[in-house]
N, CA, C and O atoms as a MOPAC input file, in Angstrom:
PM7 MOZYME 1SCF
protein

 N     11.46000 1     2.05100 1    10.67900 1
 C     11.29700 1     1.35100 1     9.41200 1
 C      9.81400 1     1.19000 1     9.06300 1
 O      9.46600 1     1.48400 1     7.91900 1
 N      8.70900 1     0.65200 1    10.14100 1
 C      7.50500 1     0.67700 1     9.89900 1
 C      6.64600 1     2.11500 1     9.41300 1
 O      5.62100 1     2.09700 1     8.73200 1
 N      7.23100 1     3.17800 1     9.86400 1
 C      6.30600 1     4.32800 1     9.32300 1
 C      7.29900 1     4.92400 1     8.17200 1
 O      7.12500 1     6.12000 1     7.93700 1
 N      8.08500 1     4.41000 1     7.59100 1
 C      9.02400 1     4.60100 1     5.73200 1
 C      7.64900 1     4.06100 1     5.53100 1
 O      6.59800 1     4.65100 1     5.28100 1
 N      7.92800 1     2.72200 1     5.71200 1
 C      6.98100 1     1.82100 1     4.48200 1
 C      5.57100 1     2.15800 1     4.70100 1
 O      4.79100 1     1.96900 1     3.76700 1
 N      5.12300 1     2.65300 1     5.85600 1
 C      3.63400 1     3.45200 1     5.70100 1
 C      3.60900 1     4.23000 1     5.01100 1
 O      2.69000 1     4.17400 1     4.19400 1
 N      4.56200 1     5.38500 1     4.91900 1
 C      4.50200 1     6.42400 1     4.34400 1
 C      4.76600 1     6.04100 1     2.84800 1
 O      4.18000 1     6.64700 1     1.95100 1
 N      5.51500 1     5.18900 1     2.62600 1
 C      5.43700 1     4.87300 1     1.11300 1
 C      4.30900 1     3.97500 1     0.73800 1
 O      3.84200 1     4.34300 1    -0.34000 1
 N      3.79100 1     3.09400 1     1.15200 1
 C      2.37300 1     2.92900 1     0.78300 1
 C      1.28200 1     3.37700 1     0.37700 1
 O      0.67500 1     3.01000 1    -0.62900 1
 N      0.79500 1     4.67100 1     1.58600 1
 C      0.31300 1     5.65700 1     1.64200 1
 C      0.14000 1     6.66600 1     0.17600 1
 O     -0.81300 1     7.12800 1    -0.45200 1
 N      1.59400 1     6.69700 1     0.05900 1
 C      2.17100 1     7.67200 1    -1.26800 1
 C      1.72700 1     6.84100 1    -2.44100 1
 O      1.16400 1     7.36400 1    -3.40300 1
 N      2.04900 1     5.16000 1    -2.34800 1
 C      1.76600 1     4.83400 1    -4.12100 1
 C      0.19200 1     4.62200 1    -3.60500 1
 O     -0.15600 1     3.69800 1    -4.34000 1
 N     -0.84700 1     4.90900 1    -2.85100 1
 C     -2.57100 1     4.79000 1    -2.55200 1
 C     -2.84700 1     6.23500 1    -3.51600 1
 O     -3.61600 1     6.46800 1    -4.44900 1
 N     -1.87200 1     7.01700 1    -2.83000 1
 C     -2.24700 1     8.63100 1    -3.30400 1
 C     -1.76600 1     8.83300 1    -4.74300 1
 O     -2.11700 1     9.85300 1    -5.33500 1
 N     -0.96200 1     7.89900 1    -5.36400 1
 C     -0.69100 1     7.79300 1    -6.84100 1
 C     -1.60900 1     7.09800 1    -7.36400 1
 O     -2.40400 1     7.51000 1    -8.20900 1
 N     -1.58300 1     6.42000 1    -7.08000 1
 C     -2.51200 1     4.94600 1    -7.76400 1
 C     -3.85700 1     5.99100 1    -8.02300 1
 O     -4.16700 1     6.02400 1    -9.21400 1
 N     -4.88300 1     7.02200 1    -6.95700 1
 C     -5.70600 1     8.18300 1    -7.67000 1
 C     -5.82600 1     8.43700 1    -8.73600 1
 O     -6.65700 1     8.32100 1    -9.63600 1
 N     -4.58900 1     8.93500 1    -8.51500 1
 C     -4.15900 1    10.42200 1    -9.27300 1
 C     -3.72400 1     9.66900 1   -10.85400 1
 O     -4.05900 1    10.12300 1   -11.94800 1
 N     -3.04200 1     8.63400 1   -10.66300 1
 C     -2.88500 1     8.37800 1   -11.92200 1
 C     -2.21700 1     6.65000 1   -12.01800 1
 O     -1.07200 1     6.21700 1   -11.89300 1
 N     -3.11000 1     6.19600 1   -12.20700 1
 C     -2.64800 1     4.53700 1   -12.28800 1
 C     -1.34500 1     3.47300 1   -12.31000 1
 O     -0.46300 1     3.73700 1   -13.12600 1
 N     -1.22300 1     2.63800 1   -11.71300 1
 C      0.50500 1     2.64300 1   -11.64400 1
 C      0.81800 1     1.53400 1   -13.00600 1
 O      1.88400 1     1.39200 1   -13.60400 1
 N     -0.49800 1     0.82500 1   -13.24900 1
 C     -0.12500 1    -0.20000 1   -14.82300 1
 C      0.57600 1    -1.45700 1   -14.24100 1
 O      1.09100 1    -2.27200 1   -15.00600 1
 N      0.59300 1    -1.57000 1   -13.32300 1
 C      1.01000 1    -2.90200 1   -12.70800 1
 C      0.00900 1    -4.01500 1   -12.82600 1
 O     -1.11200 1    -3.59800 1   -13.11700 1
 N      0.10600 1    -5.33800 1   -12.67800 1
 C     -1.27700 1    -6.12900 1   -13.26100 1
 C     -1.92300 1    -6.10800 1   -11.85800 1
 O     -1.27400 1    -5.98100 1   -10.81900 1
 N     -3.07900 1    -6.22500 1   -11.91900 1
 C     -3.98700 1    -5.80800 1   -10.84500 1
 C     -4.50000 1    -4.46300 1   -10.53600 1
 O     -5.46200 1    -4.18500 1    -9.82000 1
 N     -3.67500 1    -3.62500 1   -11.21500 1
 C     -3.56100 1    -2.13200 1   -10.13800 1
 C     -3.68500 1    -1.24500 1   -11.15600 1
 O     -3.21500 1    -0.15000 1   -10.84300 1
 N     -4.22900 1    -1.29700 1   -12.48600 1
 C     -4.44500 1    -1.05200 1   -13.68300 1
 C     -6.09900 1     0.03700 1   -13.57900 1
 O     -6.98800 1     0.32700 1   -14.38000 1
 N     -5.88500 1     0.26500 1   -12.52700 1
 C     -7.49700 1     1.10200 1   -12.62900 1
 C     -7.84600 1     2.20000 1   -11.27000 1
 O     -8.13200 1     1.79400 1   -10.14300 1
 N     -7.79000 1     3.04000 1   -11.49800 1
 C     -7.59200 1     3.85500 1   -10.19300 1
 C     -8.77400 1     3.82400 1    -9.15100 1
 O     -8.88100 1     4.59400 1    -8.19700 1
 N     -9.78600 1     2.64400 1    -9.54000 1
 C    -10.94300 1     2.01300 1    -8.09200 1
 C     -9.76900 1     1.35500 1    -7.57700 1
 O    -10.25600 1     0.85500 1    -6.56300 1
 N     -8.78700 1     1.07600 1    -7.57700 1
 C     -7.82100 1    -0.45200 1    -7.46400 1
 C     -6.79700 1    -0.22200 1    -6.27500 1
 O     -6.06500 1    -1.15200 1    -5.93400 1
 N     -6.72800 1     1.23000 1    -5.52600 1
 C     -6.02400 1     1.42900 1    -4.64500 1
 C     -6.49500 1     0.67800 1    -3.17300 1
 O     -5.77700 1     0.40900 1    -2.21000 1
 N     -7.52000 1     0.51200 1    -3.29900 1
 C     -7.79800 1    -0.38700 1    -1.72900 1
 C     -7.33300 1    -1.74000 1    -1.93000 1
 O     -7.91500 1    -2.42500 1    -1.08900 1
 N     -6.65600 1    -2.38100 1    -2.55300 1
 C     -5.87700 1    -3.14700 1    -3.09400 1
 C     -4.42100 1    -2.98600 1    -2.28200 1
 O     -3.80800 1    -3.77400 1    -1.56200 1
 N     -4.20900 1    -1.95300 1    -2.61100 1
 C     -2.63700 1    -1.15300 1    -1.61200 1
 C     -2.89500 1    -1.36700 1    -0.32300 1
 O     -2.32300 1    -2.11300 1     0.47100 1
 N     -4.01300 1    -0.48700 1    -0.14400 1
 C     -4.60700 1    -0.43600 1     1.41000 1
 C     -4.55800 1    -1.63700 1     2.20600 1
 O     -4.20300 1    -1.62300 1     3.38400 1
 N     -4.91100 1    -2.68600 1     1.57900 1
 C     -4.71900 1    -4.43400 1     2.11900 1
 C     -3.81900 1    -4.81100 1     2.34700 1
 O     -3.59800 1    -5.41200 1     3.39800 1
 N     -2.90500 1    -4.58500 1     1.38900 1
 C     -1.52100 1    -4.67000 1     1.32000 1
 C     -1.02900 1    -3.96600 1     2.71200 1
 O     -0.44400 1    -4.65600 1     3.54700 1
 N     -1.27600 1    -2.58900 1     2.94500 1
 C     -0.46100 1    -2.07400 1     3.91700 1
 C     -0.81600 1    -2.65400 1     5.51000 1
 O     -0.06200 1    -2.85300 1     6.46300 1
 N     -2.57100 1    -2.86500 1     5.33300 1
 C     -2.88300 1    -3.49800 1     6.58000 1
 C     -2.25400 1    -4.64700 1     6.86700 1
 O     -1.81600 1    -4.56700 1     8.01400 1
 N     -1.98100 1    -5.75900 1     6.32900 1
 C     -0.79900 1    -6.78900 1     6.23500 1
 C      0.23200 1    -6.67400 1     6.66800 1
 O      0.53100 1    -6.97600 1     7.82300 1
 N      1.16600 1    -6.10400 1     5.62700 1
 C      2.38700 1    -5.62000 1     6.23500 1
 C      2.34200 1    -4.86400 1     7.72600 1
 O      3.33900 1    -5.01100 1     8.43200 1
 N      1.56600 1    -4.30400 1     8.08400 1
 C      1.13600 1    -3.35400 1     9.60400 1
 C      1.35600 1    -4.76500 1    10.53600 1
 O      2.37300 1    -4.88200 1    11.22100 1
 N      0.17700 1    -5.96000 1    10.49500 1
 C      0.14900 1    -6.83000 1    11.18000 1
 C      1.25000 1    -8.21100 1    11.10200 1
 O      1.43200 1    -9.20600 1    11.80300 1
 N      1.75200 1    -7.74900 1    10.05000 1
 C      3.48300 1    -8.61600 1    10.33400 1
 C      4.40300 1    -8.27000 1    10.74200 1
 O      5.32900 1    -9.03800 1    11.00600 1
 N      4.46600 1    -6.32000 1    11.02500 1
 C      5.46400 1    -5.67000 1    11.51000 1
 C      5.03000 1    -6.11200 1    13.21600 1
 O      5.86200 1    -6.39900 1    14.07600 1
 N      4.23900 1    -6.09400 1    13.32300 1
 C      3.52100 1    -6.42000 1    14.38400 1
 C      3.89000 1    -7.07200 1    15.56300 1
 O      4.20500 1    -6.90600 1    16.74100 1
 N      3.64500 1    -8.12300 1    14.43200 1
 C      3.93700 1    -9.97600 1    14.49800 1
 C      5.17600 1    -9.92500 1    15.22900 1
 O      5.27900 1   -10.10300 1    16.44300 1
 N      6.18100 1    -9.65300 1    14.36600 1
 C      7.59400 1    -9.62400 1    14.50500 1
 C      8.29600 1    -9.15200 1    15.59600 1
 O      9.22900 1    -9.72400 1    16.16000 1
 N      7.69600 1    -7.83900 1    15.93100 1
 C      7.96900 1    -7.38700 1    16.80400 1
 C      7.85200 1    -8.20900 1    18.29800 1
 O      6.82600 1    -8.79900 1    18.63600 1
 N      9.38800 1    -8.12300 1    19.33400 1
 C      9.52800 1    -8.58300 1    20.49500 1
 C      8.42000 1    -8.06600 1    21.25200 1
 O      8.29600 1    -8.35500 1    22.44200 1

């Protein structure tokens, strides 16, 4: 389950480039390390969680 949601992260970083997703915040394609935070997060709660 943890490397889906990498890999889909990953994928809207590599959209967000290429062409902006218009979401509020994320409205500008400097704006993908924004995602990137996001995924480091989620990384360290999958983490967390884990036994």
């Amino acid at each position: 389950m943890s490397k889906a949601l990498t890999l889909l992260l990953l994928l809207a970083m590599c959209v967000q480039v290429i062409k902006p997703l218009g979401c509020p915040g994320l409205r500008q394609r400097r704006d993908f390390w924004k995602i990137a935070v996001l995924a480091i997060v989620v990384m360290m709660l999958t983490v967390l969680v884990r036994p």
